[in-house]
FIKOLZA-1660 file (N, C-alpha, C; in steps of 0.1 Angstrom, whole numbers, plus 5000, padded with zeros to 4 digits):
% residues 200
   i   px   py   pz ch aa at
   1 3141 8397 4422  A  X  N
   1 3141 8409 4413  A  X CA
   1 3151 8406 4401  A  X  C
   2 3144 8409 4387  A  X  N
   2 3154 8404 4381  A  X CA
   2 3166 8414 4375  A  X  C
   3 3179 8410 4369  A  X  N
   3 3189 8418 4368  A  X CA
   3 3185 8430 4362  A  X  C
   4 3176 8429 4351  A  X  N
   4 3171 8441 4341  A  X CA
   4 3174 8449 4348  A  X  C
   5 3161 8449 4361  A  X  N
   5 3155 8463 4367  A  X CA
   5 3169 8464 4383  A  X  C
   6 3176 8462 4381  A  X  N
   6 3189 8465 4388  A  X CA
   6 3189 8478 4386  A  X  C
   7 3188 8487 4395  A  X  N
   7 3195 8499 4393  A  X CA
   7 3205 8501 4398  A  X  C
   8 3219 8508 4385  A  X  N
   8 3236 8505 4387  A  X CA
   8 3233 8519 4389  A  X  C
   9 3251 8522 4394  A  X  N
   9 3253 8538 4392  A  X CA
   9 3258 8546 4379  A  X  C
  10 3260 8533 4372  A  X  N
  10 3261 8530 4358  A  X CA
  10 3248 8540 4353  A  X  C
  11 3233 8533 4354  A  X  N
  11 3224 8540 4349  A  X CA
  11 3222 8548 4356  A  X  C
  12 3220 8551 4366  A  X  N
  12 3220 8569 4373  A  X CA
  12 3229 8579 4363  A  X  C
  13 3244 8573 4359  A  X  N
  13 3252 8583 4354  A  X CA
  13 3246 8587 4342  A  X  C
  14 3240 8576 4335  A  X  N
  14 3232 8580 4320  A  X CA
  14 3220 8591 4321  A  X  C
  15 3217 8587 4331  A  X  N
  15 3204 8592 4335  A  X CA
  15 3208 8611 4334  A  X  C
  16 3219 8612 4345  A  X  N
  16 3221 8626 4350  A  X CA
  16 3229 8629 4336  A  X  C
  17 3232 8625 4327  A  X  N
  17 3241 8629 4316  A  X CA
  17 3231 8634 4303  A  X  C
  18 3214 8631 4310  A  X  N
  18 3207 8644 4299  A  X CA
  18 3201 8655 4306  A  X  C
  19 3203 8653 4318  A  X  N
  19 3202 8663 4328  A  X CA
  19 3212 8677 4325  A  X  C
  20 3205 8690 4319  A  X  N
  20 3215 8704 4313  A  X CA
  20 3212 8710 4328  A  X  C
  21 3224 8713 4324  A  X  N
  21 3227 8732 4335  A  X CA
  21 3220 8740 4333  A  X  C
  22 3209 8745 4332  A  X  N
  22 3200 8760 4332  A  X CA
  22 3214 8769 4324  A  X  C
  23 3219 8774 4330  A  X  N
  23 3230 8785 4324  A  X CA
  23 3239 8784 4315  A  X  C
  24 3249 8771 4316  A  X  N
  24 3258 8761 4308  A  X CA
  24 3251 8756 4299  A  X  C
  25 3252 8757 4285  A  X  N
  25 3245 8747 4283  A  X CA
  25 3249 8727 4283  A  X  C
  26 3253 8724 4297  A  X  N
  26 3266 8715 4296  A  X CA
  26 3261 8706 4308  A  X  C
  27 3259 8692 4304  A  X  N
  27 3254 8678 4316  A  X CA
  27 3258 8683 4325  A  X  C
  28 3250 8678 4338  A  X  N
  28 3256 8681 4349  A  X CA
  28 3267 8671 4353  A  X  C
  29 3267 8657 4349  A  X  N
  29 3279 8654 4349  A  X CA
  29 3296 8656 4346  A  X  C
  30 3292 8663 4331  A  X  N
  30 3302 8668 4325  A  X CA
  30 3309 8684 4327  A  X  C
  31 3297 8691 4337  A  X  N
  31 3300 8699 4344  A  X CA
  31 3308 8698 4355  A  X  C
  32 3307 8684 4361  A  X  N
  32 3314 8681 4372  A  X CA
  32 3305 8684 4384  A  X  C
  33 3292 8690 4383  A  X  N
  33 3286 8691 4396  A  X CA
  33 3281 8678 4408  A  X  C
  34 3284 8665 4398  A  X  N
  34 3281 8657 4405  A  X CA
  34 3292 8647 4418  A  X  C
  35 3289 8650 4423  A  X  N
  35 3303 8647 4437  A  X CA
  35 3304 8629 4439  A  X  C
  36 3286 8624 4433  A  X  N
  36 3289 8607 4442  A  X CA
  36 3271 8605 4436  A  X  C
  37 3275 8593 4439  A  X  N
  37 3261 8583 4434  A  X CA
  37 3262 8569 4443  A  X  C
  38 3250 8572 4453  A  X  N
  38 3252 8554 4460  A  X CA
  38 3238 8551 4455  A  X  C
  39 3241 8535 4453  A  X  N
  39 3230 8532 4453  A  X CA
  39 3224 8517 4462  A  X  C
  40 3214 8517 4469  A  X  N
  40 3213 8509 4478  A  X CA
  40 3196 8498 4471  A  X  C
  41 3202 8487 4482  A  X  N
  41 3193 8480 4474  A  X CA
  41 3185 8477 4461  A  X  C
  42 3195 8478 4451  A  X  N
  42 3195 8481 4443  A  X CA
  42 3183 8487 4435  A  X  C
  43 3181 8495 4442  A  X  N
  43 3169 8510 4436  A  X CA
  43 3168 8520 4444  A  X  C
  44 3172 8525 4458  A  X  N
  44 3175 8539 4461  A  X CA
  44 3186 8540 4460  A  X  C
  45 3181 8557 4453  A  X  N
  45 3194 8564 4452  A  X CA
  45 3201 8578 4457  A  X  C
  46 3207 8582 4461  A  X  N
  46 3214 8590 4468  A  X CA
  46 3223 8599 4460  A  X  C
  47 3220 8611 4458  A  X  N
  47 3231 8616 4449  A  X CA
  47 3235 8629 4455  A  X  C
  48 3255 8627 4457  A  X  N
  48 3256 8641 4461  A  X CA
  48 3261 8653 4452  A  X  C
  49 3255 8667 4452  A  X  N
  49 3260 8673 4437  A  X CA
  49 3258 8686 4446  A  X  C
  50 3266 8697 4436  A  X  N
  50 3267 8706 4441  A  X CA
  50 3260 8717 4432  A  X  C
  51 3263 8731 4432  A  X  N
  51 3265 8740 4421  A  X CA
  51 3275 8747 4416  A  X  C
  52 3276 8756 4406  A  X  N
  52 3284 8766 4403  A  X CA
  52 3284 8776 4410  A  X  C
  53 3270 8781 4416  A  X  N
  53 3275 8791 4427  A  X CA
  53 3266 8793 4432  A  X  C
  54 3270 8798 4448  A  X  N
  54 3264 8798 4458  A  X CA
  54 3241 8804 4456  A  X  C
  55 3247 8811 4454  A  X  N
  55 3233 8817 4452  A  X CA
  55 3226 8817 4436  A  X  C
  56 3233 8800 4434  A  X  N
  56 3222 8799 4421  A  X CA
  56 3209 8802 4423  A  X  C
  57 3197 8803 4416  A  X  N
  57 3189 8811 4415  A  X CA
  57 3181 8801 4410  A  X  C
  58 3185 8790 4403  A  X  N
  58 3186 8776 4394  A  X CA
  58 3186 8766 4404  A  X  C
  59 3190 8767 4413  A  X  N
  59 3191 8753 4425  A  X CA
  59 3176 8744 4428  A  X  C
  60 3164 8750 4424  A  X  N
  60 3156 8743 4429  A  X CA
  60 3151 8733 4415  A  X  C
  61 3153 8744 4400  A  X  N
  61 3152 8742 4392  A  X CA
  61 3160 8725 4389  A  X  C
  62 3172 8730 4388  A  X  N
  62 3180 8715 4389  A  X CA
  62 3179 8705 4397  A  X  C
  63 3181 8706 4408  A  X  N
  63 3173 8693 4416  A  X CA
  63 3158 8686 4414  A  X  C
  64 3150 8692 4407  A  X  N
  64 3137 8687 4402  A  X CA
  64 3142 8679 4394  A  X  C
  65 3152 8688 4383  A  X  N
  65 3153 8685 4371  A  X CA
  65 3163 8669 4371  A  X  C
  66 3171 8671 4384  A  X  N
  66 3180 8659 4384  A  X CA
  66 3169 8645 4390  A  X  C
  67 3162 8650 4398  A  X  N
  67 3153 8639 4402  A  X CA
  67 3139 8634 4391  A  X  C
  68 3141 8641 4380  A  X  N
  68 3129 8639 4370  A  X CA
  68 3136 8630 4360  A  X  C
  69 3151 8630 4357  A  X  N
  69 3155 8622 4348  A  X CA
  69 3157 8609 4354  A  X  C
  70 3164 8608 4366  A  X  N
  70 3169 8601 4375  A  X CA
  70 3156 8592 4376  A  X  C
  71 3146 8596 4377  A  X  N
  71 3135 8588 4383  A  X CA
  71 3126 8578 4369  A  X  C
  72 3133 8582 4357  A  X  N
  72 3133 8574 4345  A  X CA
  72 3138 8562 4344  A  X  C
  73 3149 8559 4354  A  X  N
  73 3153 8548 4355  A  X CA
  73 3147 8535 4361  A  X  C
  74 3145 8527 4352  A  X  N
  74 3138 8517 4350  A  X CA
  74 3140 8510 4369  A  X  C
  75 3128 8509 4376  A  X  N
  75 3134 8500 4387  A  X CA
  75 3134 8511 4400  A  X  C
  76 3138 8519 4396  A  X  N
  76 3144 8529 4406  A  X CA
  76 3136 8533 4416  A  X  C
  77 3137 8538 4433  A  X  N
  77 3134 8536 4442  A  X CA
  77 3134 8551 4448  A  X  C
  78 3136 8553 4459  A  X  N
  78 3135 8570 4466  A  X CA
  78 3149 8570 4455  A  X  C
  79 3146 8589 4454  A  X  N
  79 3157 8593 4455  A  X CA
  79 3163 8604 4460  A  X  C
  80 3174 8607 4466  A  X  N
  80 3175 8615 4476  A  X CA
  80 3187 8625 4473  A  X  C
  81 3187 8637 4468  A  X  N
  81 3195 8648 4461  A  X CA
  81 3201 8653 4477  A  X  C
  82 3214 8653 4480  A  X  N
  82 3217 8660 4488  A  X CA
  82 3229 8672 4483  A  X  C
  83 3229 8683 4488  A  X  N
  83 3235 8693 4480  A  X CA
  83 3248 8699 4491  A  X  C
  84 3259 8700 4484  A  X  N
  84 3272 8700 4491  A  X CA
  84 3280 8708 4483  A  X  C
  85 3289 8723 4497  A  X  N
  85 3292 8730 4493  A  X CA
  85 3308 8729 4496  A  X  C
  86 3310 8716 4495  A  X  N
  86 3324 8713 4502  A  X CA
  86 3327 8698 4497  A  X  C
  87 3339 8700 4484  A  X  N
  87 3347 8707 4484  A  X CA
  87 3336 8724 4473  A  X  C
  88 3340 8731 4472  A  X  N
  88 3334 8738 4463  A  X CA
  88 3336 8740 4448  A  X  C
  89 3328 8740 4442  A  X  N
  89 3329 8741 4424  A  X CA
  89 3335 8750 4418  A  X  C
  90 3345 8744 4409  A  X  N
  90 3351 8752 4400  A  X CA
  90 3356 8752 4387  A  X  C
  91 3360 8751 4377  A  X  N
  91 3362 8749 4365  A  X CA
  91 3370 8743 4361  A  X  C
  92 3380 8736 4373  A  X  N
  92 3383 8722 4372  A  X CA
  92 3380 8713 4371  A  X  C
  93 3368 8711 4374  A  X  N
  93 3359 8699 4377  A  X CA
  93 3350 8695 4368  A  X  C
  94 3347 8707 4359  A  X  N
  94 3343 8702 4344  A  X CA
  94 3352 8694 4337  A  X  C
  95 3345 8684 4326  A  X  N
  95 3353 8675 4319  A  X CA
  95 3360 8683 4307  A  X  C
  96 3371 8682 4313  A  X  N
  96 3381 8690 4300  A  X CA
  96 3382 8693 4288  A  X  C
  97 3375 8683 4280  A  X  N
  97 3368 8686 4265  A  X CA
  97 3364 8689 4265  A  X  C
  98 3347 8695 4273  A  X  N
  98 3338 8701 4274  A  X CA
  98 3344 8716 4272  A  X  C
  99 3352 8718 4285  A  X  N
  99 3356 8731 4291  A  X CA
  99 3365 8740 4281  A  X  C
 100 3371 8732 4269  A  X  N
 100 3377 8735 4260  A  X CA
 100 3371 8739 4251  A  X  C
 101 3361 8732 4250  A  X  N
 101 3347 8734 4236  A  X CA
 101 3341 8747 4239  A  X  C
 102 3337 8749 4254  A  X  N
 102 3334 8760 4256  A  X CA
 102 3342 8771 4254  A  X  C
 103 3349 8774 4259  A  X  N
 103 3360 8783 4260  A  X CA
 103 3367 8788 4271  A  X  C
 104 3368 8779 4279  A  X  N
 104 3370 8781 4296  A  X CA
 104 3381 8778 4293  A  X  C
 105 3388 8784 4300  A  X  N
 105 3404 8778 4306  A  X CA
 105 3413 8779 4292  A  X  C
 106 3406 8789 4281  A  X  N
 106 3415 8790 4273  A  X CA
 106 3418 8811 4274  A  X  C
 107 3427 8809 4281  A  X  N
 107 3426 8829 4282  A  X CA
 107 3428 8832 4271  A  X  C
 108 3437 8824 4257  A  X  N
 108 3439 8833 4248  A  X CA
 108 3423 8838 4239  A  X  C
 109 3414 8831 4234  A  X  N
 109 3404 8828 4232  A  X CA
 109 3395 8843 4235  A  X  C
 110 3400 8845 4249  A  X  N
 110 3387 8854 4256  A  X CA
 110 3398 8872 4250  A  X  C
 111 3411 8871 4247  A  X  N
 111 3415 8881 4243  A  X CA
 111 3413 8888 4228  A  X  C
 112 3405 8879 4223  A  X  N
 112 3398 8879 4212  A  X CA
 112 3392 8891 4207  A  X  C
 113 3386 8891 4222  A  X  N
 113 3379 8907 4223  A  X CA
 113 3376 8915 4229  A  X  C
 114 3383 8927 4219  A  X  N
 114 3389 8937 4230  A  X CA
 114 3380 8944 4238  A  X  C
 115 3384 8943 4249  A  X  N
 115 3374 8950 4258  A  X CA
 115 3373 8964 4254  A  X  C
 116 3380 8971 4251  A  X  N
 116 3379 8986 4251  A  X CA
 116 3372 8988 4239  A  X  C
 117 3370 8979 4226  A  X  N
 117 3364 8980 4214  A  X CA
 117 3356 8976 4213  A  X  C
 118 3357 8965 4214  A  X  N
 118 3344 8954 4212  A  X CA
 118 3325 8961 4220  A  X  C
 119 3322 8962 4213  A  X  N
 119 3306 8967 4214  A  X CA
 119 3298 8957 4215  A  X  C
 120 3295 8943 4224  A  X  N
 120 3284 8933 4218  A  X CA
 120 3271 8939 4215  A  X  C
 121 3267 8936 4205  A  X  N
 121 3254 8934 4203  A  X CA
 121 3245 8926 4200  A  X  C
 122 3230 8924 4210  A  X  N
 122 3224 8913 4210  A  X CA
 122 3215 8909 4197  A  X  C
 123 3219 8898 4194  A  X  N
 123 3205 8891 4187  A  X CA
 123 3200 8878 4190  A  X  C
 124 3190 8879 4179  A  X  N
 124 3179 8866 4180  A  X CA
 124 3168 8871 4190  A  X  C
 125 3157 8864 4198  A  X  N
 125 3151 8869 4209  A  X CA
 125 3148 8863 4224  A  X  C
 126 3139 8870 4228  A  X  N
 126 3137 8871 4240  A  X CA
 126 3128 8862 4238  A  X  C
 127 3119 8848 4248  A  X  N
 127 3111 8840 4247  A  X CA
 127 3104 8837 4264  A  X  C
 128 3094 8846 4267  A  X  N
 128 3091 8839 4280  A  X CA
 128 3080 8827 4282  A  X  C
 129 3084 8815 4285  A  X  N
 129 3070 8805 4282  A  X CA
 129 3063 8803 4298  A  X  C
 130 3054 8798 4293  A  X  N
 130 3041 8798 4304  A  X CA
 130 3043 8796 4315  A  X  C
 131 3055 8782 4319  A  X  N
 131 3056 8776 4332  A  X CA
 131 3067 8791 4338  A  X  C
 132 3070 8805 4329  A  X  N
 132 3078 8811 4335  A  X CA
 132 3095 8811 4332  A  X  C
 133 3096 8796 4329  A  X  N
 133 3111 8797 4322  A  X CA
 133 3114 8806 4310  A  X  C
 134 3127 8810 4308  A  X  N
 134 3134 8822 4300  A  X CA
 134 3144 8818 4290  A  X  C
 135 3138 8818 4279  A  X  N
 135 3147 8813 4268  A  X CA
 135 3147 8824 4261  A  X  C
 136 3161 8822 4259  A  X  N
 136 3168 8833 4241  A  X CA
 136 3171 8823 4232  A  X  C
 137 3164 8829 4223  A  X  N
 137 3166 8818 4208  A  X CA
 137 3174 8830 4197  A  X  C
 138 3182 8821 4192  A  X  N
 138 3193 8826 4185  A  X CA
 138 3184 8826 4171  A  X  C
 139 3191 8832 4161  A  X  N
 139 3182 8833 4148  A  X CA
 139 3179 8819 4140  A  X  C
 140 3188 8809 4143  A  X  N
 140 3189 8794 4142  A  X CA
 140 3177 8791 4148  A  X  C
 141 3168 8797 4154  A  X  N
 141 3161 8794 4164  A  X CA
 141 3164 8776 4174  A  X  C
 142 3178 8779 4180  A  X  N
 142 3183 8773 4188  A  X CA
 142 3178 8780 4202  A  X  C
 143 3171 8777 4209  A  X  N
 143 3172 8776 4222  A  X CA
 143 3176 8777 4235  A  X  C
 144 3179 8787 4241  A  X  N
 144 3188 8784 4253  A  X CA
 144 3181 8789 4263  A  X  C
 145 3183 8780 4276  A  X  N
 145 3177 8784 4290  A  X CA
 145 3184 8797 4298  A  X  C
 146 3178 8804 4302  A  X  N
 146 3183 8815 4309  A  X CA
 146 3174 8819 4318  A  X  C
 147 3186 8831 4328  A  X  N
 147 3179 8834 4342  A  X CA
 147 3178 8848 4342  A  X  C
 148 3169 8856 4348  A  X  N
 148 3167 8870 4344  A  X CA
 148 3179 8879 4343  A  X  C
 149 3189 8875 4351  A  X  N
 149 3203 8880 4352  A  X CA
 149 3206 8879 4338  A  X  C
 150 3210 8869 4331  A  X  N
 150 3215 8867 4318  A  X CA
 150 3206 8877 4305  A  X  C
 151 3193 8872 4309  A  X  N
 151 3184 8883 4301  A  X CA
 151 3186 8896 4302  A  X  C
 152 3184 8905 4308  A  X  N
 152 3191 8915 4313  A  X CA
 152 3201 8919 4311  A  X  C
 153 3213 8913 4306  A  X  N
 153 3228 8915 4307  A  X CA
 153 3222 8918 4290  A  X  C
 154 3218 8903 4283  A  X  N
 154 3219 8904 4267  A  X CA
 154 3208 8918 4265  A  X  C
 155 3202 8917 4272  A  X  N
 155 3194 8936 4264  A  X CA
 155 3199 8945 4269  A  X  C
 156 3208 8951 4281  A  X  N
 156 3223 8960 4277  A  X CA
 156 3230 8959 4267  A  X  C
 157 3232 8942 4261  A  X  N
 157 3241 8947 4246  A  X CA
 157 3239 8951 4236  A  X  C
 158 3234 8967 4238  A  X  N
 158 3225 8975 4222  A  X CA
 158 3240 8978 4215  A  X  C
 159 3252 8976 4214  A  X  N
 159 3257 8981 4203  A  X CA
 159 3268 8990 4207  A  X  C
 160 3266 9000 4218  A  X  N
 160 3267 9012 4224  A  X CA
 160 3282 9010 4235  A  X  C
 161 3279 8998 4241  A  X  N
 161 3290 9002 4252  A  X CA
 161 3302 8988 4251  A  X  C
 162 3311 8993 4255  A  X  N
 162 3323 8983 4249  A  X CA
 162 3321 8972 4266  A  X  C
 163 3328 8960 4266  A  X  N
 163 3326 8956 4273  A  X CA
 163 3335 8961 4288  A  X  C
 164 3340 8970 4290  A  X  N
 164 3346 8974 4302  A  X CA
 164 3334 8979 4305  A  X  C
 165 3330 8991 4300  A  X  N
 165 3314 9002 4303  A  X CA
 165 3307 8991 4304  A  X  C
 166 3301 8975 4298  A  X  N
 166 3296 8965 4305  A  X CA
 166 3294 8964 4320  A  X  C
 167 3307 8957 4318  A  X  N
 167 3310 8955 4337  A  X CA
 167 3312 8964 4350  A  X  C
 168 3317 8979 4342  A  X  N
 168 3314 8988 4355  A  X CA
 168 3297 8991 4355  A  X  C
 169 3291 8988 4350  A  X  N
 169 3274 8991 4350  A  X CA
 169 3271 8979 4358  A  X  C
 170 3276 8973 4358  A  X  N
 170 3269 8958 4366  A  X CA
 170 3277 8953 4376  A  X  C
 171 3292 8959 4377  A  X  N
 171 3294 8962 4388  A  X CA
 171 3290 8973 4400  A  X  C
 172 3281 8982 4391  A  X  N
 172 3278 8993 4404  A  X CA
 172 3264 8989 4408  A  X  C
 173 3257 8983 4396  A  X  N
 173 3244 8979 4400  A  X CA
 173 3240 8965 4411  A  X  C
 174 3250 8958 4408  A  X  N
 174 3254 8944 4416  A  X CA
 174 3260 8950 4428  A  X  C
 175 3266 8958 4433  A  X  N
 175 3273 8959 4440  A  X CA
 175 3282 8954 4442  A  X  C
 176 3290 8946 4435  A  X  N
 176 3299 8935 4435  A  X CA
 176 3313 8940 4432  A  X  C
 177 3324 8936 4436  A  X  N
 177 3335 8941 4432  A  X CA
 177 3342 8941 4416  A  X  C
 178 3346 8949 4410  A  X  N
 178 3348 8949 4394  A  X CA
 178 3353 8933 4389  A  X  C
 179 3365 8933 4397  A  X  N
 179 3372 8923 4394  A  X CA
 179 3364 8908 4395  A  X  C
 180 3356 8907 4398  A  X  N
 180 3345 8898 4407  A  X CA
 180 3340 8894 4390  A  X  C
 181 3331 8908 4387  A  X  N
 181 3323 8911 4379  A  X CA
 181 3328 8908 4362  A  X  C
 182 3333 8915 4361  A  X  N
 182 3344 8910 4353  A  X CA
 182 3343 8899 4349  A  X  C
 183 3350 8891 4354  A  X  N
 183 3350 8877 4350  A  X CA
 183 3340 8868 4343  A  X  C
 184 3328 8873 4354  A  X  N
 184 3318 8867 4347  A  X CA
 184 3310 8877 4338  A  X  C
 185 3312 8887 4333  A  X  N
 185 3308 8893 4318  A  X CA
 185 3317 8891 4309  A  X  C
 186 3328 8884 4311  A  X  N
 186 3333 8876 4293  A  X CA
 186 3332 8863 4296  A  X  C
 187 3333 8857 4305  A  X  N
 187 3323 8842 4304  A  X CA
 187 3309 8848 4299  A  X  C
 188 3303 8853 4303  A  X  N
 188 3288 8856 4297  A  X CA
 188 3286 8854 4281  A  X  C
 189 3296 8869 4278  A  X  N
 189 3299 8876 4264  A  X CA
 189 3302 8859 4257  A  X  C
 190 3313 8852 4262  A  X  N
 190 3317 8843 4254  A  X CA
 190 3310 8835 4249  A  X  C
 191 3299 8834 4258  A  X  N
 191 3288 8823 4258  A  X CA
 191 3279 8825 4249  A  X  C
 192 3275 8843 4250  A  X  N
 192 3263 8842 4241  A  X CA
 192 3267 8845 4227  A  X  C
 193 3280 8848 4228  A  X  N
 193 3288 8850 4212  A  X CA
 193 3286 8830 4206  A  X  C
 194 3294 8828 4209  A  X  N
 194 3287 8809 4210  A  X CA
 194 3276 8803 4207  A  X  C
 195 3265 8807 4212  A  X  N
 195 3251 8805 4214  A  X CA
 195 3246 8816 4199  A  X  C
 196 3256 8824 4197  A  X  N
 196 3246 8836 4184  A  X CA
 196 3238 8840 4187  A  X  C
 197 3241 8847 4203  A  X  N
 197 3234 8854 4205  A  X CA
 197 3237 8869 4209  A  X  C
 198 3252 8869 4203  A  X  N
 198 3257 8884 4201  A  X CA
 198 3261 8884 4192  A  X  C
 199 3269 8899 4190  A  X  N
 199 3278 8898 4175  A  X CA
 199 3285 8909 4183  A  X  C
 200 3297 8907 4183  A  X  N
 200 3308 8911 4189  A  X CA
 200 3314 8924 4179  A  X  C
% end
C-alpha cells in the first residue's frame, strides 16, 4: 500500500475540521467535541466525540455528517463514530479563539444588552428545504443551519418583549428552570445578533 493512501489522524483531523455544528456555526474540532481519533491499519477509523448537549436533537444529523466527510479520505476504511458522555462538554473545550470570536466566555460582551430593554427583533428569513433541514438567512443572504427550537425562539423576537419576558416564556413553556433557561437565551440572542439575524 503506498504512503499516499495512508490514512493519518492527521487527515481525519482535516477531514472533521469541515465538519460544522448544526447550531454553532463552529468545526467540530474547534468546538472541542472531538475526544480521540485511532486509526488502525492504516484505514479504519475510530472516532470518539461527544455533544454540547445531552438531548441534542442534531446527534444523528452530526454523526452522518462526521462520517460523510471522514469517509472523503482518500484510502479510508470502516469508520466507526462512538459517542461519549464522559468527560462531559463544555465551553472549555472549545478552541479559545474560536470561543472569543464568538462571544463565549466573554461576560462583559453579553452585558451589552440590557435585558430589561433590549427588545430583539428578528430578521432576514425563515428557509425550509426539501431534505427538511432549517435554515435562516440573514439579509446577506448568509445561511445558517437551525433546529426548530432556534426557529421558534427567532419568531418570538417581534420587537415586543425585552429579553427577561424572553426567557420567562420559555422557561414556563420548557419547563425548565429560569436560571437554566436564561443562559441559553443570550447565548442564543448573541448568536443570532452575530449571524444578523436580530437587531437588538
Amino acid at each position: 500500500m503506498s504512503t499516499a493512501q495512508q490514512v493519518t489522524e492527521d487527515k481525519v483531523y482535516s477531514a472533521l475540521r469541515k465538519c460544522m455544528d448544526p447550531e454553532i456555526p463552529v468545526n467540530v474540532v474547534d468546538l472541542g467535541l472531538i475526544y480521540g481519533v485511532k486509526v488502525a491499519q492504516g484505514k479504519d477509523v475510530d472516532i470518539k466525540m461527544t455533544m454540547t448537549t445531552r438531548g441534542c436533537p442534531l446527534h444523528d444529523t452530526l454523526v452522518s455528517d462526521v462520517k460523510r466527510y471522514v469517509g472523503k479520505v482518500p484510502g479510508i476504511g470502516s469508520i466507526n463514530v462512538e459517542i461519549v458522555w464522559d468527560p462531559p462538554w463544555s465551553l472549555e473545550k472549545m478552541n479559545p479563539g474560536v470561543r472569543d470570536q464568538l462571544g463565549f466566555g466573554k461576560p462583559k460582551l453579553r452585558f451589552q444588552i440590557d435585558y430589561e430593554k433590549s427588545m430583539p427583533l428578528k430578521q432576514g428569513r425563515f428557509i425550509k428545504q426539501e431534505d427538511g433541514s432549517m435554515i435562516l438567512a440573514n439579509e446577506k443572504e448568509q445561511g445558517f443551519m437551525v433546529n426548530e427550537a432556534i426557529v421558534e425562539f427567532w419568531k418570538t423576537c417581534d420587537g415586543t418583549k425585552t429579553i427577561t419576558q424572553l426567557t420567562d416564556q420559555f422557561s414556563a413553556k420548557l419547563g425548565m428552570p429560569r436560571q437554566q433557561v436564561e443562559q441559553e437565551v443570550v447565548q442564543l440572542v448573541q448568536q443570532l445578533l452575530e449571524s444578523e439575524l436580530l437587531k437588538a
